[in-house]
C-alpha positions in Angstrom: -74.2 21.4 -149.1 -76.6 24.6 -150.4 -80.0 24.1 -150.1 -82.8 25.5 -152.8 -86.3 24.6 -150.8 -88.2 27.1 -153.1 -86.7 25.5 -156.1 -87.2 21.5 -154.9 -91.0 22.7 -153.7 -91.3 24.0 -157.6 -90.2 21.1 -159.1 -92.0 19.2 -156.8 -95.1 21.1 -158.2 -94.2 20.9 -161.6 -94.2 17.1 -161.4 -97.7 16.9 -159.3 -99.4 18.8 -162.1 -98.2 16.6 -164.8 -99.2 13.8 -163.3 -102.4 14.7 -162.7 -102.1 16.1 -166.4 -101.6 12.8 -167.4 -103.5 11.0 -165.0 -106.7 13.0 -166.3 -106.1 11.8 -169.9 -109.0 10.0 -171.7 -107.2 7.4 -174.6 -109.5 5.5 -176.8 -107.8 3.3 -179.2 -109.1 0.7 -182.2 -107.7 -1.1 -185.5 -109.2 -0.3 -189.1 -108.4 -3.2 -191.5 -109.1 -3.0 -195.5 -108.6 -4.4 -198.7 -107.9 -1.9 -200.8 -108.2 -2.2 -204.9 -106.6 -1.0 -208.0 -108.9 -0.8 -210.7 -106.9 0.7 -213.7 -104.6 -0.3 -216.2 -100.8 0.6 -216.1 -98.2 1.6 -213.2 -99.7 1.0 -209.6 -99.3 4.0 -207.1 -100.0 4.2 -202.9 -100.4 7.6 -201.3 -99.7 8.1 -197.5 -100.0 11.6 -196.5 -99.7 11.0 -192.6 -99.4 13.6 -189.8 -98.7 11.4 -186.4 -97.7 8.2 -186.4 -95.4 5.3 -188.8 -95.8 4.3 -192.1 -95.1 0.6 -193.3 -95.1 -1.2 -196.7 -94.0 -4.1 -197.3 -94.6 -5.9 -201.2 -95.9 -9.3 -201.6 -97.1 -11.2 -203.9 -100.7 -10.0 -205.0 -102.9 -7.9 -206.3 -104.5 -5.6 -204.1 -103.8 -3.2 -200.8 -104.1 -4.5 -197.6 -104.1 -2.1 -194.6 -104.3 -2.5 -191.1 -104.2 1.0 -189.5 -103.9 1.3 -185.6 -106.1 4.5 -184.6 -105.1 5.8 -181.1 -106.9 9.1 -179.5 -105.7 10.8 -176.3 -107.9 13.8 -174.9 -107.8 16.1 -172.1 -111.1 14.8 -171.5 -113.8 13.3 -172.8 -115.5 16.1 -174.4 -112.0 16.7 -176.1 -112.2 13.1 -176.9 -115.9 13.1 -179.1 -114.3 16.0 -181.0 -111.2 14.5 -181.8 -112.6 11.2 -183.2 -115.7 14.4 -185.7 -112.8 16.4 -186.3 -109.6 13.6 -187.1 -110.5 11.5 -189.9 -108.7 8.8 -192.1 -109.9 9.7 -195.8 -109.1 6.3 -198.1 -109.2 7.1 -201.9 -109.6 4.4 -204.3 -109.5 5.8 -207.7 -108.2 3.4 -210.6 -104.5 3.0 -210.2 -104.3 5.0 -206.8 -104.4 4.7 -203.6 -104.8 7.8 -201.3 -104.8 7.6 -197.3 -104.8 11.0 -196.0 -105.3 11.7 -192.5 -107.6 15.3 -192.3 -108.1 17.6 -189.4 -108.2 21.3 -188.1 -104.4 21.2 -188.4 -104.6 21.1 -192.3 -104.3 24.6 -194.0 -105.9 25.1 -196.9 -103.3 24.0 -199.3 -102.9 20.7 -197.1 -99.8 21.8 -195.3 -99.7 21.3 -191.1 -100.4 24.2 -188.6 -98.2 22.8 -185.8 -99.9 24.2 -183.0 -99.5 21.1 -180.9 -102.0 19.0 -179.0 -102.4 21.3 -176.4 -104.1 24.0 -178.5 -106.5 21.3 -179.9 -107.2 19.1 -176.0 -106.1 16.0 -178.3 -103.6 14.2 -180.3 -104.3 11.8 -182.6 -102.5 8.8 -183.9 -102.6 6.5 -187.1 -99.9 3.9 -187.2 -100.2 2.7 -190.7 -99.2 -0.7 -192.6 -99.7 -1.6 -196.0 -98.8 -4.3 -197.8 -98.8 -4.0 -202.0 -97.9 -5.1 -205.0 -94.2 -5.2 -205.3 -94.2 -3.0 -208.2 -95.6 0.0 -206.6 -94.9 3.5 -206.9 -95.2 5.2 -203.4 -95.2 8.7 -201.7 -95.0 8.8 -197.9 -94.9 11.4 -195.0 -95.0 12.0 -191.9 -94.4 14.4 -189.2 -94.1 12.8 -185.8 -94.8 10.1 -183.5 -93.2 7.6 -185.9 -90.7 6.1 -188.3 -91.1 5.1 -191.7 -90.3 1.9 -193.5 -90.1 0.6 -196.8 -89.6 -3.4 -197.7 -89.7 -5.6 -200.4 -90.9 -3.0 -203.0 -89.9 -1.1 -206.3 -91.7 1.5 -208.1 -90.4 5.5 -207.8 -90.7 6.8 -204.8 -91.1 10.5 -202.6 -90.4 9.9 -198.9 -90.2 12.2 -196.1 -90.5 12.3 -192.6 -90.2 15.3 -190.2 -89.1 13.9 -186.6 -88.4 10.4 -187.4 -86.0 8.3 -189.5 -86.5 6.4 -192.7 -85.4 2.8 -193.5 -86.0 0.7 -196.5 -84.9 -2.5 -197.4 -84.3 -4.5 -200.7 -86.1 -1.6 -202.8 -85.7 -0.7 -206.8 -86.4 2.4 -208.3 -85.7 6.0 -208.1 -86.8 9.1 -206.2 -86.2 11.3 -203.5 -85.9 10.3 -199.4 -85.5 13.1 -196.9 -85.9 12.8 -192.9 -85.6 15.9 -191.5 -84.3 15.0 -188.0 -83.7 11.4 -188.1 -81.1 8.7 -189.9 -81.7 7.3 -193.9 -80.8 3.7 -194.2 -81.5 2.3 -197.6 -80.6 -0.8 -199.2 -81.0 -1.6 -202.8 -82.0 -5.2 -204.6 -81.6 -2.8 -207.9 -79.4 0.1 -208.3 -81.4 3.5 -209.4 -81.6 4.3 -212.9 -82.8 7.9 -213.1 -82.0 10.7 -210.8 -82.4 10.0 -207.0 -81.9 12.3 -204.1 -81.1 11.1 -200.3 -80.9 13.5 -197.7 -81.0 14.7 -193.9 -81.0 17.7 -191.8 -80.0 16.1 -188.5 -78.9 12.5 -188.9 -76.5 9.9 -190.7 -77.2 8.9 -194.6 -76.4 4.9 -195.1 -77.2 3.7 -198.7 -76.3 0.3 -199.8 -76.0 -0.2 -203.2 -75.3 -3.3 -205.3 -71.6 -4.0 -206.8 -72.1 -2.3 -210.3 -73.4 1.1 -209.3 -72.6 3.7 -211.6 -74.1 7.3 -211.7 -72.9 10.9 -211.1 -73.1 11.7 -208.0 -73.2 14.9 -205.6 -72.0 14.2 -202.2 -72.7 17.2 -199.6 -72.3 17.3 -195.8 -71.3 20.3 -193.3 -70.7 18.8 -190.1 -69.9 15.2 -190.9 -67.4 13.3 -193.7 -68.6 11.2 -196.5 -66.9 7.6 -197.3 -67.4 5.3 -200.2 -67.1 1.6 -200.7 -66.5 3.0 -204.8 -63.7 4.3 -206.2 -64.5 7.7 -207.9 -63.1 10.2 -210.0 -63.8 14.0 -209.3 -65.5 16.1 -211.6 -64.6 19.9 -212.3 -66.3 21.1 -208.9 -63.5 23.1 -206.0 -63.0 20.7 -203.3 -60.7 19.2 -200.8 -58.4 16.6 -202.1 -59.7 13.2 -201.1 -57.5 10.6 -199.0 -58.2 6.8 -197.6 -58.9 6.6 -193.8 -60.1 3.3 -192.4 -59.7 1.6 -195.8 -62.8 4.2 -197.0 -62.6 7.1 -199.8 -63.0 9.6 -197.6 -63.3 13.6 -198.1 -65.0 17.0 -196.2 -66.6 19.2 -198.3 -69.0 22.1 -197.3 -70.2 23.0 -200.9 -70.6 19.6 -202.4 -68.5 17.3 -204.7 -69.6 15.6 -207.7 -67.8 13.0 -208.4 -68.1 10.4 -210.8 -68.3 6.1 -209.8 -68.3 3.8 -212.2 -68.7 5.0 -216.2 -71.2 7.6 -214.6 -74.9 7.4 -215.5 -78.2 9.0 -213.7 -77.6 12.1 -211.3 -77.7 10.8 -207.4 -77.5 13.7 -204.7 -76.2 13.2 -200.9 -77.0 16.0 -198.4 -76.3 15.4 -195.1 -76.1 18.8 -192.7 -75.3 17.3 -189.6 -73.9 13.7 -190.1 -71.9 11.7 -192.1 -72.5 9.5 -195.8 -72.2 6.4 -196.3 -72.0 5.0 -200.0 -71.7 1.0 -199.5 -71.3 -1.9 -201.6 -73.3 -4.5 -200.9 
């Protein structure tokens, strides 16, 4: 058997220096708890413009926003450590009818967007894992870019959701809007079918939407490395595809430049985009 002493004594080296990396870490961690309040009249709305860490809501039964937020900060050392927790802040926004939580730091640009430099540039990484339970008619806009998954329960309202490295699950939800997870799985299951347009997509994972027996829309099914099945029977609309077939008792077709097709009577425009995985369209 070959021997590679100069390429065991790197790796060997490699794995010192990270653990002294690690070892040499400072963490500080605590838990922020509020009761947030709406103070207007009409449709309710919660804001959660995250950059690492998960997002939960769940609805209940009341009237205002409770959050528990877990806050963890870990620092090359512990001057790194007193600037993280000057420079990383959790800004809450109570104005009338909405809720903002916006985590702000050197990593924002100007126009809000993330600099993803890493932790490395900064000496620190910073962490809010957020829950929040509202009103279950809420309108809510999530995101996220690592560290974290996102989950919806319990809640209806419109809705804007989108995490960057992570996936995106919600449960008995009403209500329309758009859900994208850029490399992660959608999983959605509805306790009311959408009534206006809705969008569901991913870059790098499956799309699983559950909807209840009665759905009816036009729809736009697109995936490029993956197939697409239905629990409902559909009817193409004038678009150039591949002609459908059954495979495992599933309406089942491969499309590259998107289908519409319509289920049911037809009724609010619903779009599927799944680059690398597979639809599915269930009946609950």
């Amino acid at each position: 058997m070959k021997r590679y002493p100069g390429v065991l004594f790197t790796i060997i080296l490699l794995l010192v220096a990270n653990h002294a990396l690690l070892a040499g870490k400072k963490t500080e961690k605590n838990e922020i708890r509020k009761t947030l309040r709406f103070t207007g009249s009409g449709p309710k709305e919660v804001v959660v413009d995250n950059v690492n860490g998960s997002i939960e809501v769940v609805g209940y039964n009341g009237k205002n926003v409770e959050l528990v937020a877990m806050h963890k900060i870990s620092a090359r050392n512990e001057g790194k450590l007193q600037r993280a927790k000057e420079e990383v802040q959790l800004d809450i926004d109570e104005d009338g009818n909405s809720i903002t939580l916006y985590v702000d730091g050197p990593f924002r640009k100007q126009d809000g967007s993330i600099n993803h430099r890493g932790w490395r540039h900064y000496g620190y990484e910073v962490i809010y894992d957020i829950e929040l339970k509202v009103p279950y008619e809420t309108d809510f806009y999530l995101k996220t870019v690592n560290e974290g998954e996102i989950r919806i329960e319990d809640v209806t309202g419109a809705y804007e959701v989108e995490n960057i490295n992570g996936g995106i699950q919600m449960e008995n939800v009403g209500g329309s809007g758009r859900v994208y997870a850029l490399n992660g799985e959608v999983e959605i299951t509805f306790s009311k079918n959408p009534e206006d347009s809705s969008y569901f997509g991913s870059l790098n994972g499956d799309i699983n939407v559950s909807f209840q027996s009665g759905f009816t829309a036009d729809v736009q099914i697109k995936t490029f490395n993956g197939e697409a099945y239905s629990d409902f029977p559909f009817t193409y609309l004038p678009t150039p595809v591949e002609t459908g077939k059954r495979k495992r008792g599933k309406y089942v077709y491969k499309s590259n430049k998107g289908a519409m097709v319509r289920v049911g009577k037809g009724g609010p425009y619903v779009k599927f985009d799944a680059f690398n995985g597979d639809i599915y369209i269930r009946e609950i």
